[in-house]
N, C-alpha and C positions, 0 to 999 in steps of 0.2 A: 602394519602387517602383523597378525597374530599366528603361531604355529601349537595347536594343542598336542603334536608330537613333536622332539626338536629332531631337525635335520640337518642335515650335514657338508658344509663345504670343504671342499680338501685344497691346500694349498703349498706347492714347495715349493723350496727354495735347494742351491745347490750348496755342497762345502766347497772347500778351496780347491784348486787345482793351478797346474801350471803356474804361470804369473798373479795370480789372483787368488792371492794367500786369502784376503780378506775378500770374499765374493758378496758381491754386491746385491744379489741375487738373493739370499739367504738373509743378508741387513735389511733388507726392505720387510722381507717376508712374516720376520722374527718381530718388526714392530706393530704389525698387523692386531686388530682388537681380540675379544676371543669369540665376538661375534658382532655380525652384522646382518641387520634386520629380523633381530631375533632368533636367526639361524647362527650353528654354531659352526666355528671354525678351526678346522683341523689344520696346524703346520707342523711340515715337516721337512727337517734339513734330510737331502739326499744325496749321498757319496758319487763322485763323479765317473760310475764303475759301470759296465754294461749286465755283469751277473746282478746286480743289486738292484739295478731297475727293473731287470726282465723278469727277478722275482717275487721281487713285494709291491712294485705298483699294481699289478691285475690283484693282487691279496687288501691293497688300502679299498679297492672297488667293492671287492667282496665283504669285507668286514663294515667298514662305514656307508654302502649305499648311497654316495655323495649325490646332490642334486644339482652342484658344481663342481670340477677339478680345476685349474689354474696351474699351471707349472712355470715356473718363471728360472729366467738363466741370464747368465751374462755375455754380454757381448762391446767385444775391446771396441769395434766399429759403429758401433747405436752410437748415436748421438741424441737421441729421443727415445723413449716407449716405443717398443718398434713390436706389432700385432702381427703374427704367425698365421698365416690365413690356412696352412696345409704341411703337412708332413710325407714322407717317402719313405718307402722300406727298404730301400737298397743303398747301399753305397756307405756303410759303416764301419771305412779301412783305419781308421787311427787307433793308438793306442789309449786306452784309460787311465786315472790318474792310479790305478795300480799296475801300470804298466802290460796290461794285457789288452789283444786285440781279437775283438770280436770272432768266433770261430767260422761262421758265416757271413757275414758281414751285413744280415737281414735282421730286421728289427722284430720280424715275424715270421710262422712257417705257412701262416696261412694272409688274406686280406689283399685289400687293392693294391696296385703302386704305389699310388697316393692318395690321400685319406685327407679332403678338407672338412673342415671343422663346420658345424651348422650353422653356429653362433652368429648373428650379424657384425663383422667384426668392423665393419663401414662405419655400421652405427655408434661404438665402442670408441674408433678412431674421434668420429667425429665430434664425440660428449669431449673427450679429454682436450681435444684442442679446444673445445668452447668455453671450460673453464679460464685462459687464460693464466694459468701457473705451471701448465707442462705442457711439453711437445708430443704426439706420437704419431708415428707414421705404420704405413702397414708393410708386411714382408712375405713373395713368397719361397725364402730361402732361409730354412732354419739353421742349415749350417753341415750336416750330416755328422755328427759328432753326439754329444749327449743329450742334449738340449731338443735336435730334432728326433733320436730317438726315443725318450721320456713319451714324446709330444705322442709320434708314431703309436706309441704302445698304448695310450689312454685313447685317442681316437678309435682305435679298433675293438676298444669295449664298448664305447660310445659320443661319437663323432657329435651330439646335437647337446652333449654336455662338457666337452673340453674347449681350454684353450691353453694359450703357449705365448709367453710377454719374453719377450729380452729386453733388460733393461742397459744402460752406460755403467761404466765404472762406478765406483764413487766420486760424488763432486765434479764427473765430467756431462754434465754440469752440476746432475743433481747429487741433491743428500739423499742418505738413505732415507729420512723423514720424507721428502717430498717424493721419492718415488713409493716410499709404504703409504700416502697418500693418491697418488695416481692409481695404485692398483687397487684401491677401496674405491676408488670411480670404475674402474673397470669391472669389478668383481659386482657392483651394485647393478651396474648396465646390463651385464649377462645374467645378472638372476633374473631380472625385470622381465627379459625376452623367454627366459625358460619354464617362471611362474606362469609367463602370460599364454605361452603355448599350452601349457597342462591344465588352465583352466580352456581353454579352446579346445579341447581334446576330451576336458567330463560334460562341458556342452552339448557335441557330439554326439556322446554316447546316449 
């Protein structure tokens, strides 16, 4: 795959919060290349805070024009790659790791209840278990905390270019290598189906 302009995939990962000094989320994320398939890749650790998402994620869109996003988070209950089929805008009562809680508890003042992703995430599930080195299954409960609002906020700029990975701890089971390896199979799957759409799409025209 040749690109005579480079563009651009965005990928974060979380910092520490709560129990999860060392977020797993962010390991994975940080050993990521700095590009794949010739497209270049943007990462970035993101504080576990709801002002901090709601104001520089819709600005990463703006600024970089990504043709992929990826938000990746942890979750103490994954026990595989667990694939986020959908996100909600309601229900965001907990506190953040700076100890503030949402003033609304809506992840937006505008957009649907729920916002699922384009992405075929069937097809995403099903490459990762076919390699035979990792698990992952799909989910559609992101949690209602930061992870599903992250998810909420990039969906509503554009739902056929996001997705949303929870990954295990560390070492439960996996390393941070094999899961920054899983989501280079993920990440390669969803560019596939979103090159493959835009060339479908100058067809058309």
């Amino acid at each position: 795959m040749s690109n005579t302009t480079k563009e651009n995939i965005i990928v974060t990962g979380f910092g520490p919060f709560d129990k999860h000094l060392v977020n797993a989320s962010w390991e994975s994320v940080k050993l990521l290349p700095d590009e794949i398939e010739g497209i270049n890749l943007i990462k970035q650790e993101i504080p576990v805070e709801y002002q901090h998402v709601q104001t520089n994620i819709p600005k990463l869109w703006e600024q970089h024009r990504p043709l992929l996003v990826v938000h990746v988070g942890v979750s103490s209950e994954a026990k595989k790659i667990t694939v986020e089929k959908c996100a909600y805008k309601n229900g965001y009562i907990k506190c953040d790791s700076a100890g503030l809680i949402h003033p609304t508890g809506e992840a937006s003042l505008d957009g649907k209840n729920c916002i699922l992703t384009e992405i075929d995430v069937d097809r995403i599930c099903n490459r990762l278990n076919g390699t035979g080195k990792i698990e992952a299954c799909l989910s559609e409960d992101a949690g209602r905390y930061l992870c599903e609002f992250i998810y909420y906020t990039s969906l509503n700029v554009d739902s056929s270019r996001t997705l949303f990975i929870h990954v295990p701890p560390l070492n439960e089971p996996y390393t941070a290598k094999e899961l920054s390896e899983g989501l280079i199979e993920i990440i390669k799957c969803a560019l596939e189906q979103i090159l493959s759409n835009k060339e479908q799409c100058i067809c058309v025209l």
